[in-house]
C-alpha positions in Angstrom: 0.0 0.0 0.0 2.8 2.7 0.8 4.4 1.5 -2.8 1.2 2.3 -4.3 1.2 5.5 -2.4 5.2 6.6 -3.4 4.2 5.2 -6.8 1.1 7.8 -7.2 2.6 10.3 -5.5 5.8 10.5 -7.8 3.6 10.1 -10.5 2.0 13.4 -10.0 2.7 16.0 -12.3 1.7 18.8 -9.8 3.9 17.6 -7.2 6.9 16.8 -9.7 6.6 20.6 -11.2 6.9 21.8 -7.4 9.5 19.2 -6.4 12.0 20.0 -9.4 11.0 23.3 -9.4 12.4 24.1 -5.8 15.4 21.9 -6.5 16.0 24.1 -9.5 15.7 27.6 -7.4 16.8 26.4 -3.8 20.4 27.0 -4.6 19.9 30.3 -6.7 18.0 31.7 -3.5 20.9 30.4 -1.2 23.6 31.8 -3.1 21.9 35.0 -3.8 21.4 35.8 0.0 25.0 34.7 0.9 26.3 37.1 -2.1 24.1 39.4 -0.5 25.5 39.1 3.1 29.1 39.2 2.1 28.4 42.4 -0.1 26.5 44.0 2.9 29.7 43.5 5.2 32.3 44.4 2.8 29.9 47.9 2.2 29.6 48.0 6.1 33.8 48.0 6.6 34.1 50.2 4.1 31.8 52.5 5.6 33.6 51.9 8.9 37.1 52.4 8.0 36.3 55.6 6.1 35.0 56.8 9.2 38.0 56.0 10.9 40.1 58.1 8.6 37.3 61.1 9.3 37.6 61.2 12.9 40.3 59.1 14.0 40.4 57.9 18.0 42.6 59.2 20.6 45.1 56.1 20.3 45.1 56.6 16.8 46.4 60.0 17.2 48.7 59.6 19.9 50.1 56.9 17.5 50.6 59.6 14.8 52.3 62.0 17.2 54.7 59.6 18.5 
């Protein structure tokens, strides 16, 4: 009976669009929003270490002075 079921079920042309359809896009969406997150940090150290140079910290100073 559970053959009969896996037999129908894989059989199904709805549930074989969906099932090759997410295994087609699954890894597009995964990459994307890892692309995404490493762009999102680079952009946020950038941001961070031109900041730095704009108003430097006391120890970076004394460091210059010295």
């Amino acid at each position: 009976m559970l053959d009969q079921i896996a037999i129908m079920t894989w059989k199904n042309p709805i549930f074989m669009i969906i099932f090759f359809g997410a295994l087609w896009y699954l890894p597009g969406i995964l990459l994307r929003r890892r692309q995404e997150y490493l762009i999102q940090t680079k952009k946020e150290k950038a941001r961070i270490e031109k900041l730095s140079k704009l108003y430097p910290s006391k120890n970076q100073t004394d460091l210059h002075n010295n």
